[in-house]
LUMVOTI-103931 format. One record per residue (C-alpha): x, y, z. Coordinates in steps of 0.2 Angstrom, whole numbers, padded with zeros to 4 digits, always signed. Example, Ala and Ser with C-alpha at 12.3 -4.5 7.8 and 13.67 -1.06 7.14 Angstrom:
# LUMVOTI-103931
+0062-0022+0039
+0068-0005+0036
//
This chain:
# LUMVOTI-103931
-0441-0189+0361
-0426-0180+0355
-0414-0184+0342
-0399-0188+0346
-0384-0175+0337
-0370-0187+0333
-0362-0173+0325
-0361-0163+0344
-0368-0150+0337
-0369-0135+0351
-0382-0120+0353
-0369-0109+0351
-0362-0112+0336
-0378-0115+0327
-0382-0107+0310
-0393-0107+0295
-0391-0119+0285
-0387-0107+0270
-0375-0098+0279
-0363-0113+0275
-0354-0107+0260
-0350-0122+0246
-0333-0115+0243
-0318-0107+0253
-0308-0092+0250
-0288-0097+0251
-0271-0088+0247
-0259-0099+0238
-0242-0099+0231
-0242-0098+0213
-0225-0105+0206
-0223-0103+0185
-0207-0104+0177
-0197-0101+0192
-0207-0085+0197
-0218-0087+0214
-0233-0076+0217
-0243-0076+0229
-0262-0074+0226
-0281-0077+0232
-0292-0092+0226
-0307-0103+0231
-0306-0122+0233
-0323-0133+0234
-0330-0137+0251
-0334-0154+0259
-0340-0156+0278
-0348-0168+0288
-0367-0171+0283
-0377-0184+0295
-0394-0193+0289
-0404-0194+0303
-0420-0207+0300
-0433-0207+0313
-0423-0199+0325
-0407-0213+0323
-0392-0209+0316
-0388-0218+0301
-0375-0210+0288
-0362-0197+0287
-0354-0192+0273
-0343-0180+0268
-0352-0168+0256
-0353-0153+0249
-0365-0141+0257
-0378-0139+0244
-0394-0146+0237
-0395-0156+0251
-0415-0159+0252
-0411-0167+0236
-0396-0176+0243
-0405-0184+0255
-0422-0191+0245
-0409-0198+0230
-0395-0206+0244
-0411-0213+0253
-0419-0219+0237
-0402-0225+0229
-0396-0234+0246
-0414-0245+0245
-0421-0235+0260
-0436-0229+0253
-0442-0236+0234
-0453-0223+0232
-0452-0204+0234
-0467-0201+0244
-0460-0213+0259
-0451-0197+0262
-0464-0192+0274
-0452-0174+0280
-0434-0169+0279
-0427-0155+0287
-0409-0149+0285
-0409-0144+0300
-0393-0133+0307
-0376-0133+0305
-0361-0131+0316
-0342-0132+0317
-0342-0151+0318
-0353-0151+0302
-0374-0153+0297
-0387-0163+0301
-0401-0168+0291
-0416-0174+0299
-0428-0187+0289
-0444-0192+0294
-0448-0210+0283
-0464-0221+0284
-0464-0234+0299
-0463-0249+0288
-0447-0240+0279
-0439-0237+0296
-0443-0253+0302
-0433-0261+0288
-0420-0249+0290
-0417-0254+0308
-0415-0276+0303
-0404-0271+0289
-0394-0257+0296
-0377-0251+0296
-0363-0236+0298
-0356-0230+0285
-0341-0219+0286
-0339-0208+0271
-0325-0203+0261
-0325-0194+0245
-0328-0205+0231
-0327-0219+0241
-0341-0230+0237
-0347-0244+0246
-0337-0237+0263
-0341-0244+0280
-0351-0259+0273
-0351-0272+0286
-0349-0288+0277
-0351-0295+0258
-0368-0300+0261
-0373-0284+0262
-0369-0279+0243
-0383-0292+0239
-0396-0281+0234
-0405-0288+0218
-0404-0281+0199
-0417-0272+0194
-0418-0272+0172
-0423-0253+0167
-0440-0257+0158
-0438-0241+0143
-0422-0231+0138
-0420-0215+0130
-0415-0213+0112
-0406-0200+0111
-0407-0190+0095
-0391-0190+0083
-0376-0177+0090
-0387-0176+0106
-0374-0182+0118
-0359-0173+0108
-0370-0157+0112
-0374-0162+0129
-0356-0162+0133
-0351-0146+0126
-0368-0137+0135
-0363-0144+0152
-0350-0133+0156
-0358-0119+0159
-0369-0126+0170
-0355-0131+0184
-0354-0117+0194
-0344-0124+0207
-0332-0131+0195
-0330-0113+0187
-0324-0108+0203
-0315-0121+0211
-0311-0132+0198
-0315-0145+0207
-0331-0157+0211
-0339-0165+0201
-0358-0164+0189
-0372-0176+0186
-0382-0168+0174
-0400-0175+0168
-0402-0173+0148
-0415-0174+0137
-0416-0182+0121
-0413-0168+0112
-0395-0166+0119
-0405-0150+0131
-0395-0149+0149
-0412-0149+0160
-0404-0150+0176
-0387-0152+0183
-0382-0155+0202
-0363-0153+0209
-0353-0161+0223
-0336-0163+0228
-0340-0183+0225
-0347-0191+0211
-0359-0200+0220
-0365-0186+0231
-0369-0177+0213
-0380-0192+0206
-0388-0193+0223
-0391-0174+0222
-0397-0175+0203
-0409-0189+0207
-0416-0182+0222
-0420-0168+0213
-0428-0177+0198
-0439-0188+0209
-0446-0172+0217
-0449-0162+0202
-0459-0180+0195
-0448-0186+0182
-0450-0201+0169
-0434-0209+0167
-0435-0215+0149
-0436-0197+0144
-0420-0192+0145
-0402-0201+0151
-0386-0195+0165
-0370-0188+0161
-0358-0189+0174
-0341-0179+0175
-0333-0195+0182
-0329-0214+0179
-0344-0223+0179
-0340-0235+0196
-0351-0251+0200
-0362-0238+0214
-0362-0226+0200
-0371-0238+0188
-0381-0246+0203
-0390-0229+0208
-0394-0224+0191
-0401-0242+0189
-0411-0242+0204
-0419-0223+0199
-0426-0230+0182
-0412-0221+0172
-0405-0233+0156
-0393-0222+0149
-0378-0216+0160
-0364-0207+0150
-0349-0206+0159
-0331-0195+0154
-0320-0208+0160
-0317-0223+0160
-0330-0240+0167
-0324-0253+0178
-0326-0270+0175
-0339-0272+0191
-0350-0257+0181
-0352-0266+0163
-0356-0281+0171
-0370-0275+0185
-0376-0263+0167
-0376-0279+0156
-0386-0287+0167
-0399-0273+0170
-0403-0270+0153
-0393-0253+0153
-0383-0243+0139
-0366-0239+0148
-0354-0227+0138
-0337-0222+0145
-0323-0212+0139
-0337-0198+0132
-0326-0182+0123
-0336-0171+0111
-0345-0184+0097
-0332-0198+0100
-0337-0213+0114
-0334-0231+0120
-0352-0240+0119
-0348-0254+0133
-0366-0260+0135
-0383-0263+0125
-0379-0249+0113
-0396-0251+0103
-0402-0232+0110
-0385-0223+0103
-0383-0234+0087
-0400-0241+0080
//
């Protein structure tokens, strides 16, 4: 049986996956105090990236190119498709095209057999969240209370945030996309994924965790972001009690991270910070 290419993907214009860069070379106008100069840069990339379960097409989001073996596991396990890494029976990205890449996933038969009663499109748009959706039932997915949280050590996050820049390569040269970076409590950057959205990233950085065998009360996220409703959902359902965001919550976020038991801190710049949820781990 062959899978089906939603994406129209051609033999022709077939490549390596790693020959798909994660950036694009430009020339722009550069306008500064009434002079206008005309120079080269680099902007981030994002393309069309198809999860195929079982040989059925079931996502496309637009993505950046990169870490996408990690991508797929954390989306698969954040989205509820698989609750446990090694349900992941294969993944292969694939090729990629002009229309954009497939990533082909081969899941356990009970897996695929709930994915197929509860499926649905969706249609991705950067920093979306939630998108294609089909109806409010679907959000019904129950809260799961994180069992142990990290306590960080005193200053850790305030050294976290100043180490994590020079772990954003993409946002060095683009400056854009966004970073999910894992943390220990120490304050030490472990590991640090990069996306054009924000949930991309934390699909990425969870991915990556689960395959390398992580414990999630040994460390906490920090996410270069706001910290949305899905943001706080994936984190929750990967374990993870502390997420740390730059920006601001939403109102939807503080209440799923209330209810799960999480510490959810907003508006984090250096040592100063906005607790919002169970702030026992950062204060106590």
């Amino acid at each position: 049986m062959e899978c089906p290419l939603p994406l129209s993907l051609t033999p022709e214009d077939d490549a390596p996956i790693e020959d798909w860069p994660d950036q694009c070379p430009v020339e722009v106008h550069q306008l500064d105090g009434g002079q206008v100069v005309r120079r080269a840069d680099r902007v981030i990339e994002e393309v069309p990236v198809a999860l195929v379960y079982n040989c059925i097409s079931h996502a496309v989001m637009l993505a950046t190119p990169t870490d996408l073996i990690d991508f797929a596991l954390g989306f698969s396990l954040t989205e509820g498709i698989l609750r446990s890494a090694d349900e992941m029976l294969d993944c292969d990205p694939g090729r990629a095209g002009e229309a954009g890449i497939e990533i082909r996933l081969s899941i356990s038969g009970w897996r695929f057999a709930e994915l197929k009663e509860r499926r649905r499109t969706l249609s991705g748009k950067t920093g979306c969240g939630l998108c294609g959706v089909e109806s409010l039932k679907a959000l019904e997915r129950p809260t799961t209370r994180v069992r142990r949280t990290c306590r960080p050590a005193a200053g850790a996050i305030g050294r976290a945030l100043a180490e994590l820049p020079r772990h954003q390569h993409l946002f060095r040269e683009t400056g854009g996309g966004h970073a999910a970076a894992w943390i220990d409590a120490s304050g030490c950057v472990e590991l640090v994924r990069e996306d054009v959205g924000r949930h991309n990233a934390l699909d990425k950085l969870i991915g990556a965790l689960y395959r390398q065998g992580f414990k999630p009360h040994d460390g906490f996220v920090i996410c270069t972001s706001r910290a949305s409703f899905e943001m706080v959902q994936k984190t929750m359902t990967a374990g993870i009690g502390l997420l740390v965001a730059v920006s601001a919550p939403t109102g939807a976020a503080v209440r799923l991270a209330d209810e799960a038991g999480m510490t959810l801190v907003g508006f984090a710049r250096g040592e100063r910070m906005l607790v919002y949820t169970h702030p026992g781990p950062i204060l106590d």
